[in-house]
C-alpha positions as CSV (number, residue, x, y, z in Angstrom):
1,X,0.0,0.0,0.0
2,X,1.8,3.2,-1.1
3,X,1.8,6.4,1.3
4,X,-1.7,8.5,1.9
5,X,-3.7,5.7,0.0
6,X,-6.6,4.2,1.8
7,X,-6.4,1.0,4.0
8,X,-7.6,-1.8,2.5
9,X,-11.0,-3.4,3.4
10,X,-11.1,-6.7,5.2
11,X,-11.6,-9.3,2.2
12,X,-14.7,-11.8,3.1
13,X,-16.0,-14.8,1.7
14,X,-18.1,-15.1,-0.9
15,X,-21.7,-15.5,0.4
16,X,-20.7,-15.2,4.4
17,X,-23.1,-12.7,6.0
18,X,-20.3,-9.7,7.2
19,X,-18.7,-9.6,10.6
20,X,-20.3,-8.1,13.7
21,X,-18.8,-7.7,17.1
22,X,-20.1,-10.4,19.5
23,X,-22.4,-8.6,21.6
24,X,-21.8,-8.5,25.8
25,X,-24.3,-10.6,27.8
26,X,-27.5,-9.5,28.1
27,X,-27.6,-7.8,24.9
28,X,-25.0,-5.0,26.6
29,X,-27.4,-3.5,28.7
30,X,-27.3,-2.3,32.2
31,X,-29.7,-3.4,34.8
32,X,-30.8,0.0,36.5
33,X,-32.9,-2.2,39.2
34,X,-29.5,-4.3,39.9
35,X,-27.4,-1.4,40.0
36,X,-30.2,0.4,42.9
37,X,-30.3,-2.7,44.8
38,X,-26.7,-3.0,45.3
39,X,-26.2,0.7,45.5
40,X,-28.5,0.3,48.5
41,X,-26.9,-2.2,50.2
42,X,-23.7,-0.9,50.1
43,X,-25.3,2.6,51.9
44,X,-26.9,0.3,54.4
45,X,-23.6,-1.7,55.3
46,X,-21.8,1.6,55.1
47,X,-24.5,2.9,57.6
48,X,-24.0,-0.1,59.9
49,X,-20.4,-0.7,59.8
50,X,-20.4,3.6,61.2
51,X,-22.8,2.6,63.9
52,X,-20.5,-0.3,65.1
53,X,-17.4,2.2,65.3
54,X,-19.5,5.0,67.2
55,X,-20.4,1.8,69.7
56,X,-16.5,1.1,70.1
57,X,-15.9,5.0,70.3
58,X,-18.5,5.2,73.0
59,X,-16.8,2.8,75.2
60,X,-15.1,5.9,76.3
61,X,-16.9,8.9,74.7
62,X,-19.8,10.3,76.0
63,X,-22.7,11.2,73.6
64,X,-23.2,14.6,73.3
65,X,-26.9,13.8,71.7
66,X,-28.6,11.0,70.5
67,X,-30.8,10.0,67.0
68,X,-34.2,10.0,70.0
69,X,-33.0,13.6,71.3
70,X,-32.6,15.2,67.6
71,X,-35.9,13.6,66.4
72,X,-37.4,15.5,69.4
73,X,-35.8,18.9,68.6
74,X,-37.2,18.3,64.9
75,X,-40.7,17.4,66.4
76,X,-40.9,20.4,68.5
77,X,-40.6,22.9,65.3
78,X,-44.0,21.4,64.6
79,X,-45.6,22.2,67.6
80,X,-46.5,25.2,69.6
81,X,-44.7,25.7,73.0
82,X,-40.9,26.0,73.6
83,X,-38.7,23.2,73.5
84,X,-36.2,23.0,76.4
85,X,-33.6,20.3,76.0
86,X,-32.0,19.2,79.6
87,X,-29.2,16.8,78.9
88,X,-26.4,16.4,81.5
89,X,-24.5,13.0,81.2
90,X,-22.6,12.1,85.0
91,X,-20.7,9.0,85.9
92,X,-22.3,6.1,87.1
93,X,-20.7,6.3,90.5
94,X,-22.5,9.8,90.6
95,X,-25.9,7.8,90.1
96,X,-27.5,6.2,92.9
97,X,-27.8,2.8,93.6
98,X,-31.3,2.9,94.3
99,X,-32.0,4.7,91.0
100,X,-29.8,1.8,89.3
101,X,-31.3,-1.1,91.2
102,X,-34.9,0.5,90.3
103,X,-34.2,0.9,86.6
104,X,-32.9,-2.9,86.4
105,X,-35.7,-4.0,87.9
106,X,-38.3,-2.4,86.3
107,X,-36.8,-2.3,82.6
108,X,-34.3,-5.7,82.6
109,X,-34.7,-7.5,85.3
110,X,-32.3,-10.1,84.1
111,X,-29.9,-7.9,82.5
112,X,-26.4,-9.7,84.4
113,X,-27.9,-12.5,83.0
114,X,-28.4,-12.4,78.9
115,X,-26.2,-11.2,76.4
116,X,-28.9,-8.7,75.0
117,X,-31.4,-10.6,74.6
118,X,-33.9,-11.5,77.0
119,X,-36.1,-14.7,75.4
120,X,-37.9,-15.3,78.5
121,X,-39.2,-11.9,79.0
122,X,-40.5,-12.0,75.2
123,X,-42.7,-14.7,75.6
124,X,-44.2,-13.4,78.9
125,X,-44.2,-10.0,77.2
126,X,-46.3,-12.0,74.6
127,X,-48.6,-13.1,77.4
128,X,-49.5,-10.3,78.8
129,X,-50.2,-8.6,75.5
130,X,-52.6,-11.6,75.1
131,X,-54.2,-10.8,78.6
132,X,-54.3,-7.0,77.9
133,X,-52.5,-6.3,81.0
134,X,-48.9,-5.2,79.6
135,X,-47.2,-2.6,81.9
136,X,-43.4,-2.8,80.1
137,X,-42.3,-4.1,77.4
138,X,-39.5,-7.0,76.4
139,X,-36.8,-5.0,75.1
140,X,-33.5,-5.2,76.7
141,X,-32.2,-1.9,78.4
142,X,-28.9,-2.4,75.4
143,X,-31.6,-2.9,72.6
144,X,-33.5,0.4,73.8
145,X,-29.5,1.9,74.1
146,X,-29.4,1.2,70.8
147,X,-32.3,1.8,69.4
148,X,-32.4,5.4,71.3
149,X,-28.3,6.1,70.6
150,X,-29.4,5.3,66.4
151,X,-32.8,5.0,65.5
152,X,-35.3,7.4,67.6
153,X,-38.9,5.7,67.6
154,X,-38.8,4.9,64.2
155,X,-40.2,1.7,63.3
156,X,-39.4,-0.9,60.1
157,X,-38.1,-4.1,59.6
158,X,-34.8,-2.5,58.6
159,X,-33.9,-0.9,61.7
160,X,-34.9,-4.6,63.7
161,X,-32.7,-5.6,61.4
162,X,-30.3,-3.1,62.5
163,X,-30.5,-2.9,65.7
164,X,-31.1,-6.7,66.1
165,X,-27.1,-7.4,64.8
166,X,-26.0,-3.7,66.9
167,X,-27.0,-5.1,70.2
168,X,-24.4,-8.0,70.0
169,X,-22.1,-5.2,69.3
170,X,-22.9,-3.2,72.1
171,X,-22.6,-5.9,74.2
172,X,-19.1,-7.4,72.7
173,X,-17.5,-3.6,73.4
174,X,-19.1,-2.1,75.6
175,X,-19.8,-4.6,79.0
176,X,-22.7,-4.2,81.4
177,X,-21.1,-1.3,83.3
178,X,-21.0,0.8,80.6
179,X,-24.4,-0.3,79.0
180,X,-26.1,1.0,82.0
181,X,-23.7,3.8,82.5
182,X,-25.2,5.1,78.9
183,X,-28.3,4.1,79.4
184,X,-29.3,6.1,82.7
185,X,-27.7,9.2,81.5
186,X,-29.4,9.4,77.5
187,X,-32.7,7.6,78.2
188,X,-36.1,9.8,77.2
189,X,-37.6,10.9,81.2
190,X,-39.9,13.4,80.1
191,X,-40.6,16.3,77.7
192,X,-36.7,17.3,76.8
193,X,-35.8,15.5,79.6
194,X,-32.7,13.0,79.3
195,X,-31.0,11.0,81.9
196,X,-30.9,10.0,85.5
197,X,-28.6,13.4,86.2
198,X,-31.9,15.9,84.4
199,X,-34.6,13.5,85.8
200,X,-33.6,14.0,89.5
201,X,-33.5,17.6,89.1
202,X,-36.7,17.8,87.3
203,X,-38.9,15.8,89.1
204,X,-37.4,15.7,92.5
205,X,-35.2,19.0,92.8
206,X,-31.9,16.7,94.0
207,X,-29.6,15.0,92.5
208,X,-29.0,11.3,91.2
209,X,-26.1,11.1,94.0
210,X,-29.5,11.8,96.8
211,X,-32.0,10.5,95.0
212,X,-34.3,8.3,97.6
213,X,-35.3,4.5,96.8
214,X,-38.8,5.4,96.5
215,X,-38.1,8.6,94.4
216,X,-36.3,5.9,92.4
217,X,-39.1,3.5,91.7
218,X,-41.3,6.1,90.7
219,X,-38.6,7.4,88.4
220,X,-38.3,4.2,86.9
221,X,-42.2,3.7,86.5
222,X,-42.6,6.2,83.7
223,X,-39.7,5.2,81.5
224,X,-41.8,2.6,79.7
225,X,-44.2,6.3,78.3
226,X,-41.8,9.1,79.5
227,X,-44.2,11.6,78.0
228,X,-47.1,11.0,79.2
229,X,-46.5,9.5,82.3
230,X,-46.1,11.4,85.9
231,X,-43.4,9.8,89.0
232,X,-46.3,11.2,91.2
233,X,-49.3,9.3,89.7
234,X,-47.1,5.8,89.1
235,X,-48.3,4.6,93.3
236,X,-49.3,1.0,92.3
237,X,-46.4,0.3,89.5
238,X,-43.8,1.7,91.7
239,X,-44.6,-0.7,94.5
240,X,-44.4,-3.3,92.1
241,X,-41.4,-2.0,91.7
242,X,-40.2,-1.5,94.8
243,X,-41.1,-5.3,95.1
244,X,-38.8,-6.4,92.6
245,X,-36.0,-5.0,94.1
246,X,-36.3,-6.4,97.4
247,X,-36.6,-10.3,95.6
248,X,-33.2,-9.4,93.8
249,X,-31.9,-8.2,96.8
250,X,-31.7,-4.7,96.8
């Protein structure tokens, strides 16, 4: 072929159809409800894997908020009235015993005893539902950790999902100490109320250091409907209460 003439075509056979490019599997298209579905997953892995290294972080970090205490400040722009957040997180050798003792007993009663999960207290959770005479329910006090540290009161089968594989988490990193450490001092008490530390001083005018063992049960009472619920008006549940403690001991 001499210089600046064109290449030459690609002889064929006589009476062979001409030559196309194999196409890709699947004709060369994209699956755009493939692609979603994995785009999704990855976001929800990449959502979980950050929830597991704010657990490990928190073995030492106190929260400064939680997913439950933001959804509240969002709710609040919705309604009339002002919005007062009290949030003070204290160590739990600043929290009384009583107050302790009264939230095991009337949230988790076996809580030294699972490892998040507390089957037993499901299925007579599922009985009283049955009977119409539910005064708590069966989570865990590290499932309602996790649930109010990540999730707020949202409901779907994705955040049981979630929260279901977080609690073993929790429980791997954190250790009971800490658990209820975290729990006492970010659980919902009230309208903008959070922890043992703002409880005391809301309900009671003291501190969780002087809280007194009936101050404490009544405390305790009106976790399972914080908002609605008043220490004063919780007489027959906080005796039950009170119960409790003395057959565990306390």
């Amino acid at each position: 072929m001499t210089a600046g003439s064109a290449p030459t075509a690609r002889p064929q056979t006589a009476g062979a159809p001409p030559y196309r490019r194999p196409l890709a599997k699947g004709g060369g298209r994209k699956h755009p409800l493939r692609s979603l579905v994995r785009l999704l997953l990855a976001v929800v892995f990449a959502l979980w894997f950050f929830c597991a290294l704010m657990l490990v972080g928190l073995r030492w970090i106190d929260p400064p908020t939680t997913a439950l205490q933001t959804q509240r400040r969002v709710q609040s722009w919705f309604h009339p009235g002002p919005y007062q957040k009290r949030y003070k997180f204290v160590p739990l050798s600043q929290i009384s015993p009583d107050l302790q003792h009264a939230v095991i007993a009337a949230e988790d009663a076996r809580f030294y005893q699972h490892h998040g999960f507390d089957w037993h207290q499901i299925q007579i959770a599922a009985a009283e539902d049955m009977e119409g005479d539910r005064l708590r329910g069966a989570s865990t006090l590290t499932q309602q950790l996790v649930k109010n540290l990540f999730f707020g009161t949202s409901r779907s089968i994705f955040r049981k999902a979630a929260e279901f594989t977080l609690v073993s988490v929790a429980e791997f990193v954190l250790g009971k100490r800490r658990i209820l450490e975290l729990f006492l001092n970010v659980v919902e008490w009230g309208p903008g109320v959070y922890g043992a530390e703002s409880a005391c001083r809301y309900y009671d005018r003291t501190s969780a250091r002087n809280i007194g063992r009936e101050q404490s049960a009544q405390l305790a009472a009106i976790l399972p409907n914080p908002l609605k619920r008043r220490p004063e008006r919780m007489t027959r549940y906080s005796a039950i209460i009170l119960g409790r403690m003395r057959q565990m001991g306390w």
